[in-house]
Every structure is written in C-alpha cells, then in structure tokens.
Backbone as JSON, one array per atom type, in Angstrom:
{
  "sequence": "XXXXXXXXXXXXXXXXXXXXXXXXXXXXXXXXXXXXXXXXXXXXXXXXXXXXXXXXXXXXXXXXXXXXXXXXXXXXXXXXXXXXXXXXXXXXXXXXXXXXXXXXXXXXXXXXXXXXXXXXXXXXXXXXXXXXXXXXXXXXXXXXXXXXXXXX",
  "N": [[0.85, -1.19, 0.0], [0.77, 2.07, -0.81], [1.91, 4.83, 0.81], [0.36, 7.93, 1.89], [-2.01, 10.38, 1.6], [-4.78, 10.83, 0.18], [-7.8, 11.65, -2.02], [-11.2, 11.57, -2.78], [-13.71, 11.91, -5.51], [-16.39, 12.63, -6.12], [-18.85, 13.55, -8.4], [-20.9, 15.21, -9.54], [-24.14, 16.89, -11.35], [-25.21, 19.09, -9.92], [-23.61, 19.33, -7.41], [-20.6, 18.48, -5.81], [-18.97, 15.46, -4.21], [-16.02, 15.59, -1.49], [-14.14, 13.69, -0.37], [-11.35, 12.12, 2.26], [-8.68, 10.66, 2.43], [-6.57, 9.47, 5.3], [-3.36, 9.97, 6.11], [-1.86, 7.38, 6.1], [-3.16, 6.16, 4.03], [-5.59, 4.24, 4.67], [-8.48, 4.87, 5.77], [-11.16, 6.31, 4.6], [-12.53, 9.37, 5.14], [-15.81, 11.74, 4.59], [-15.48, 14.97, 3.44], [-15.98, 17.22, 2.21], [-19.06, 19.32, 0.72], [-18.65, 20.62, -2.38], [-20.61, 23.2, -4.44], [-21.02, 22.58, -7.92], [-21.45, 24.73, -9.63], [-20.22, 27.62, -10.92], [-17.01, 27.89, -9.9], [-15.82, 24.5, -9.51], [-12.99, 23.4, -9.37], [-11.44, 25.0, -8.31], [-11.86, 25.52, -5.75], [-11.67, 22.49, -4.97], [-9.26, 22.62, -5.36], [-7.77, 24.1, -3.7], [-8.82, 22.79, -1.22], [-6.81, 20.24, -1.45], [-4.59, 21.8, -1.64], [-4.26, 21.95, 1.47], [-4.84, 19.32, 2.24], [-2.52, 17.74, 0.66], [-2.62, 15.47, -1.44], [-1.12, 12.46, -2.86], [-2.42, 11.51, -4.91], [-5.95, 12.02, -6.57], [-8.98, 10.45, -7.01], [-11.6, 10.14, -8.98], [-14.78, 9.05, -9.34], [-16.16, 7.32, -11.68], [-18.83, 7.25, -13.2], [-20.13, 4.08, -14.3], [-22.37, 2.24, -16.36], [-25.11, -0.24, -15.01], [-24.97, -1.52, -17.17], [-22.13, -1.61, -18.06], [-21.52, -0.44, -19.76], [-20.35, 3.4, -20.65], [-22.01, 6.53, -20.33], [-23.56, 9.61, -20.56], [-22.63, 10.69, -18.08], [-20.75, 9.88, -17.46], [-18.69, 10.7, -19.51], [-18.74, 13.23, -18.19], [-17.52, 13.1, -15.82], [-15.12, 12.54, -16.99], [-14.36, 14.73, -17.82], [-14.33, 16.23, -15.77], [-11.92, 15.27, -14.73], [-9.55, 15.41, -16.3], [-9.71, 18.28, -16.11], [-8.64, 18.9, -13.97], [-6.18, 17.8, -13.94], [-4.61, 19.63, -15.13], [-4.88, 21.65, -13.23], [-3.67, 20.51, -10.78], [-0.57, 19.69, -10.89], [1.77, 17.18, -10.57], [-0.11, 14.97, -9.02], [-1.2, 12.2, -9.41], [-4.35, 11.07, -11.13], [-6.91, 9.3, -10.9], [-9.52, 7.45, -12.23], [-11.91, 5.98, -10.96], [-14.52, 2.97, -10.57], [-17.54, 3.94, -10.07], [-19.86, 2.41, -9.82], [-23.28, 2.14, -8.07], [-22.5, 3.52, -5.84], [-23.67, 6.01, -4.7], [-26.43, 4.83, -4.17], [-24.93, 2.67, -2.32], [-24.32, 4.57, -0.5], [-26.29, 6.31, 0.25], [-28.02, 4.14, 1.42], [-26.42, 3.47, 3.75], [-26.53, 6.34, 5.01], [-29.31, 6.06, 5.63], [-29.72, 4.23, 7.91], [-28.18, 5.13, 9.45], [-30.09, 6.77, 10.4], [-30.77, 8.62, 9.23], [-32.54, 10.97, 7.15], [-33.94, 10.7, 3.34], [-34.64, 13.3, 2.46], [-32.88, 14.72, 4.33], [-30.81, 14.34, 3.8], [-29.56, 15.18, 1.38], [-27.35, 17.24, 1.83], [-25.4, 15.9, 1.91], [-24.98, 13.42, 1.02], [-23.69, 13.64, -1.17], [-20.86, 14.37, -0.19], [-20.91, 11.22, 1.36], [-21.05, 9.18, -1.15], [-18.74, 10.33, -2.4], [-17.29, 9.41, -0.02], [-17.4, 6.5, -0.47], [-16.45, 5.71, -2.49], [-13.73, 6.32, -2.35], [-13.18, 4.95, -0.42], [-13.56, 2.12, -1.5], [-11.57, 2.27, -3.48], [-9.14, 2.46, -2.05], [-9.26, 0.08, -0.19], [-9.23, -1.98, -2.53], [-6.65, -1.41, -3.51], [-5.36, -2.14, -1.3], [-5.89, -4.87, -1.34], [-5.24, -5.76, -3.7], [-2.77, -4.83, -3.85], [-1.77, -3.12, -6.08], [-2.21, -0.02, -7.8], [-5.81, 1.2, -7.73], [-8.0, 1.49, -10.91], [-8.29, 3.98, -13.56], [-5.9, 5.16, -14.99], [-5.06, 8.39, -15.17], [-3.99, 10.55, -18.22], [-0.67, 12.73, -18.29], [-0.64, 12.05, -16.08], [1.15, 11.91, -12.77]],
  "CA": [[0.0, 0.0, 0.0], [1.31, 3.3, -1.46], [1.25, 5.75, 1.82], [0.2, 9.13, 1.59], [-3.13, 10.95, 0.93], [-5.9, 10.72, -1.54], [-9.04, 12.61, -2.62], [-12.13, 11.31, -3.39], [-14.44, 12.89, -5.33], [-18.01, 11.92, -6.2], [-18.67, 14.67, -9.55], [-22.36, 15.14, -9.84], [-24.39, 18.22, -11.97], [-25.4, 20.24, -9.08], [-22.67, 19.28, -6.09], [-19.4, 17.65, -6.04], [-18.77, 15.29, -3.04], [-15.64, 15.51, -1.38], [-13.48, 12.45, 0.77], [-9.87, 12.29, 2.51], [-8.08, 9.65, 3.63], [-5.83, 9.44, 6.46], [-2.19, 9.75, 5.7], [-1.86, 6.21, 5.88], [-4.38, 5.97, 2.93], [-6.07, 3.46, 5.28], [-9.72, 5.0, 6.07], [-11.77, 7.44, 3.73], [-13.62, 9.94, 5.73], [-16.19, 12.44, 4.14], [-14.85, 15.93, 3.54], [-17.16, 18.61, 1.8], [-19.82, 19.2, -0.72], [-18.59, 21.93, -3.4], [-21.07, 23.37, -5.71], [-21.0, 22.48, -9.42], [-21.46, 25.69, -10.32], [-18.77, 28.33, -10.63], [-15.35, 27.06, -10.18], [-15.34, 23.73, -8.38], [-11.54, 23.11, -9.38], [-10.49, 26.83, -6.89], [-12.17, 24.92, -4.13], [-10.68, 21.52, -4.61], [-7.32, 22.98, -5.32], [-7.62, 24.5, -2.3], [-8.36, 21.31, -0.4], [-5.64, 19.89, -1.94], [-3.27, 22.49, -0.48], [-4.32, 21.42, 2.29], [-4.7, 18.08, 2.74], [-1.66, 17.35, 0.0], [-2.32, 14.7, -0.97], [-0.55, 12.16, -3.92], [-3.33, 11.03, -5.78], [-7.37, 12.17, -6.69], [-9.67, 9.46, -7.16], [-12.56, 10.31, -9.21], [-15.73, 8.45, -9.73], [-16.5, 6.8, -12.94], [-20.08, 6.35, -12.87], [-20.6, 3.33, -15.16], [-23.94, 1.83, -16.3], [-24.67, -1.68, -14.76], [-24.46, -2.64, -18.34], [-20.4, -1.66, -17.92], [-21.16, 1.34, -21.04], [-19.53, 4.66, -20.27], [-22.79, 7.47, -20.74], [-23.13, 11.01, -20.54], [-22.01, 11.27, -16.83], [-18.93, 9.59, -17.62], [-18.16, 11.84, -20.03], [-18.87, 14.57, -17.45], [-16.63, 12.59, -15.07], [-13.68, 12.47, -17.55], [-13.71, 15.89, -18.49], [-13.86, 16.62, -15.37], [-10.66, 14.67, -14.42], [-9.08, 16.39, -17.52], [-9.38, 20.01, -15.85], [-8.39, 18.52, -12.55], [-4.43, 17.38, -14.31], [-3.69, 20.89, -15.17], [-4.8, 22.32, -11.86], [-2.85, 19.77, -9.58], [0.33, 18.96, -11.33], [2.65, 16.16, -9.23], [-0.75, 14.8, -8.62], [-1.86, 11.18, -9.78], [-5.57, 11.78, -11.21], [-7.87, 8.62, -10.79], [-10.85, 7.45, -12.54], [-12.71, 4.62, -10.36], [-15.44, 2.93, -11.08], [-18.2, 4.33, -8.91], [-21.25, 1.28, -9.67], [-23.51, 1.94, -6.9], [-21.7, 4.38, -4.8], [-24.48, 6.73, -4.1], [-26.62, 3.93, -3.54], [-24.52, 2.38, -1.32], [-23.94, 6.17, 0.56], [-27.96, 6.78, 0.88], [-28.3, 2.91, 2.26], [-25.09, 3.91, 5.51], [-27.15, 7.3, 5.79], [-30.38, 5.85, 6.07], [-29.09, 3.07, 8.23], [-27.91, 5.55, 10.62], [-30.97, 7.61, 10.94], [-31.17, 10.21, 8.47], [-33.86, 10.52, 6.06], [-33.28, 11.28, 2.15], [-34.14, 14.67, 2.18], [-31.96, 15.67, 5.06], [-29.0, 13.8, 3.83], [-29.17, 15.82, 0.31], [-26.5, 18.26, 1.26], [-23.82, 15.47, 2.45], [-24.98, 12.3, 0.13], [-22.44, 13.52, -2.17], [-19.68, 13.28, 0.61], [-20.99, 9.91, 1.85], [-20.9, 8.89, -2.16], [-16.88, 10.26, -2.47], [-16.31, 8.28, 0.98], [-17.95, 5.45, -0.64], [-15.7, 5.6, -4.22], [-12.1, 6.56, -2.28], [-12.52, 3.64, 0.32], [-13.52, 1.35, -1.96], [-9.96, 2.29, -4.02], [-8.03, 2.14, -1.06], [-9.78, -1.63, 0.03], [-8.92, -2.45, -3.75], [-5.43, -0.85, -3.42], [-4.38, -2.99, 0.07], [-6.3, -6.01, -1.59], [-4.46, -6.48, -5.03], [-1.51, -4.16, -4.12], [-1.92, -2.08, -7.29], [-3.44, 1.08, -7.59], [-7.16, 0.97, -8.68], [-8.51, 2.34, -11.85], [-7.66, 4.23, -14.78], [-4.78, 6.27, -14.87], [-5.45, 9.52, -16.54], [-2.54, 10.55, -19.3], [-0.21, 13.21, -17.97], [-0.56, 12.43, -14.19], [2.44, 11.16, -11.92]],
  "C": [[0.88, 1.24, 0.0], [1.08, 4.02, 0.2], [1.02, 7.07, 1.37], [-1.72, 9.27, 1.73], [-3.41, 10.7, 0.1], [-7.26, 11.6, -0.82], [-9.8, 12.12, -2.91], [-13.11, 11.98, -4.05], [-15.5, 12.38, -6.51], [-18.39, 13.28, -7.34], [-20.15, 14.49, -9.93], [-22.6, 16.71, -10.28], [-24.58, 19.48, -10.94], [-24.76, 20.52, -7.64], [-21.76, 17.97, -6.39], [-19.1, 17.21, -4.66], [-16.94, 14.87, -2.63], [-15.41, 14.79, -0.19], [-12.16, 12.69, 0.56], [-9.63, 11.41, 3.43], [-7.39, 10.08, 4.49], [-4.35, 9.36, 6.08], [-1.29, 8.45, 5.32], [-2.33, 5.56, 4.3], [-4.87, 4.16, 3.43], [-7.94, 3.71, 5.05], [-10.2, 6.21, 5.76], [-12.54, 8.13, 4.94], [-14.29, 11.53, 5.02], [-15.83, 13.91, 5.23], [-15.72, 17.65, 3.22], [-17.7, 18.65, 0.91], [-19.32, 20.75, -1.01], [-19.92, 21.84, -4.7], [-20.56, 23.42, -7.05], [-20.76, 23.27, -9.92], [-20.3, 26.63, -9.89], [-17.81, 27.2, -10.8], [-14.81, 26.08, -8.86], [-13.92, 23.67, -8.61], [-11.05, 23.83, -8.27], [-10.86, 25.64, -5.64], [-11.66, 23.81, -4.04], [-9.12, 21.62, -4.87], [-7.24, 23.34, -3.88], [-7.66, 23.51, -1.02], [-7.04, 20.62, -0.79], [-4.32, 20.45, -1.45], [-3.2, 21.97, 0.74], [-4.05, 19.95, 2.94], [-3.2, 17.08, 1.94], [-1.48, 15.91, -0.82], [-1.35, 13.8, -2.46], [-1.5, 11.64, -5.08], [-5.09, 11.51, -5.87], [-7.74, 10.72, -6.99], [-11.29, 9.72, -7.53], [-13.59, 9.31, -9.97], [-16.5, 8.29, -11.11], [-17.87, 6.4, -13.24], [-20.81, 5.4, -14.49], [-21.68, 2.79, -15.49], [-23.61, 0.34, -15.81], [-24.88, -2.48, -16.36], [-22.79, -2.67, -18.93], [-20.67, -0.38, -19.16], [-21.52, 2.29, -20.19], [-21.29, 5.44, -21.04], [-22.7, 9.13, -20.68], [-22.36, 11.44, -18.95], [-21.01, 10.58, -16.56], [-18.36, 10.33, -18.24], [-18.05, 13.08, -19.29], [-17.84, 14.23, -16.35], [-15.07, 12.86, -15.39], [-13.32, 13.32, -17.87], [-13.14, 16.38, -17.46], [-12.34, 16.34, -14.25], [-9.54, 15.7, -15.19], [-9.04, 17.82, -16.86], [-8.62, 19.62, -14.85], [-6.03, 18.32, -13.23], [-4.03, 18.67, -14.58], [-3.74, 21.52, -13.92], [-3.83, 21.72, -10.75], [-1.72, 18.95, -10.27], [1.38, 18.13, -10.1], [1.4, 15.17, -8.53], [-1.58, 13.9, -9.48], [-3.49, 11.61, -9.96], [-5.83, 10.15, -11.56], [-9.17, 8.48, -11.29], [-11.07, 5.77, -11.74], [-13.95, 4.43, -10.53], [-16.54, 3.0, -10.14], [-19.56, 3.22, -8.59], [-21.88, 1.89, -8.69], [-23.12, 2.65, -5.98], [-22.69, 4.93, -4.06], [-25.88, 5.89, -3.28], [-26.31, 3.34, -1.86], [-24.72, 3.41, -0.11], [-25.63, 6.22, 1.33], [-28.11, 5.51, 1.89], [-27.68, 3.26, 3.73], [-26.17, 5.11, 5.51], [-28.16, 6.86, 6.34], [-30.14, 4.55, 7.64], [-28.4, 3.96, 9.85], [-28.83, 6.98, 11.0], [-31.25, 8.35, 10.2], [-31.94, 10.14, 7.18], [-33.01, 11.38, 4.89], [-33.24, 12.75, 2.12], [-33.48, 15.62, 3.1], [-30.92, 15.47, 4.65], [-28.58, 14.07, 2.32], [-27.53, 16.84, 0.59], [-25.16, 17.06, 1.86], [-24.19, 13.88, 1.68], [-23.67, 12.13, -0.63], [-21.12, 12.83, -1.17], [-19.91, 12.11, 0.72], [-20.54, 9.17, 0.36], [-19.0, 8.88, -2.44], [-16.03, 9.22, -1.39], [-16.2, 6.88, 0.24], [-16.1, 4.85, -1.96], [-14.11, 5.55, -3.52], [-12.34, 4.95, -1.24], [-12.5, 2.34, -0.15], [-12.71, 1.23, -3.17], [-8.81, 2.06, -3.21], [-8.18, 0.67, -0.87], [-8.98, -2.14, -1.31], [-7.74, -2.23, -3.88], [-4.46, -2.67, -2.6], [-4.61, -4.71, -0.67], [-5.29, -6.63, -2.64], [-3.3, -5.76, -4.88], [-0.95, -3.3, -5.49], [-3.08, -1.07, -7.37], [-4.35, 0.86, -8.41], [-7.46, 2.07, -10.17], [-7.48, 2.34, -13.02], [-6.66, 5.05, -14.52], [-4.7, 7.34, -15.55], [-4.14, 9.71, -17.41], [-2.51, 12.33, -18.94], [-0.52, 13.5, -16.61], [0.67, 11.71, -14.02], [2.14, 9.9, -11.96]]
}
C-alpha cells in the first residue's frame, strides 16, 4: 500500500462530493460538498493544499451494463481540468457502480432521512468511491482504476 493521501471525489451536476483519507491511505472519511457551479476546481485545489495529498480518485459512474454514458463523459472531463490544476498529482478514474446507492443505504441506516442527507450524500458517495480504491489498493496491491494521461 502506497502511503500518503488521496481525494475522493463523487462529480455530480449540481454538487461535487468531497473524501480524505488518512495519511496512511487506510480510512476514507467524508470531507465537503462543493457546488457544481462556478469554479469547483479553486475549491478543490484548495483542499488539496491542504490536505496534500498524492493522488485524486474520481468516480466513474458506469452503467450496470459496464457502457460509459453522458455522466462519464462529465466525469472524464472533469478529471481532464483537474491534471492541469494539480500537477505532481496522480488523477484517478474509479469505477463508482452503486456508490451513491450504497452512501444513501449507511445514511439511512444511521438515521437520516433522504431529504436531510441531500447536502452530504455527495460526501458519503466520495467516501464510498475513495474507500472502496483504497480496500482495492491494500487487496491487489496495485493502484485501482484508470490512470489519466499526464498524471504522476
């Protein structure tokens, strides 16, 4: 297992959910929802200063028939802005299946009904996508996913 930091980030039309592992890159924990609109990149650069970390990990949301649709394409572009903003900084596409899913099931599961758990789904969704790259990481000992072209 690679140590360091990672980023998760859950890329939806009207909020982007942000996750951060533990320096270890052991245990994802949800980080912040940025709005879509305007300039999410300023705000996750800015996490990024912060938390430093060596790799993003963004959510691929595939169909369960495995074909790539329009919110993959919205995924990959927005990976693509993400490599010029954070150079030295591995950029991740994982495959998200189910993520949000999964995220609403743990919210509901610990009490919180759908329409309260709109403004932090997304996080729970990015926790969902980075821990289940890290699990996949420690498991096969190779980093998960795609590897975008011109990351570290």
């Amino acid at each position: 297992m690679r140590p360091g930091r990672r980023l998760g980030i859950d890329v939806g039309d009207v909020r982007i959910g942000v996750a951060a592992s533990d320096p270890e890159g052991l245990i994802a924990s949800p980080l912040e929802t940025v709005p879509a609109k305007g300039d999410p990149i300023a705000r996750i650069l800015a996490i990024a200063g912060e938390y430093e970390p060596i790799e993003c990990v963004v959510g691929l949301p595939i169909g369960l028939s495995g074909q790539e649709g329009a919110a993959a394409a919205k995924a990959r572009a927005f990976a693509g802005r993400l490599i010029a903003a954070l150079p030295g900084v591995s950029i991740r596409l994982v495959d998200e299946r189910m993520s949000t899913v999964t995220a609403a099931s743990q919210l509901r599961a610990s009490g919180r009904n759908a329409k309260k758990s709109r403004s932090v789904i997304d996080q729970a969704a990015a926790t969902v996508i980075l821990q289940t790259a890290l699990d996949a990481e420690r498991t096969r000992g190779t980093a998960p996913g795609e590897l975008i072209e011109g990351t570290a």
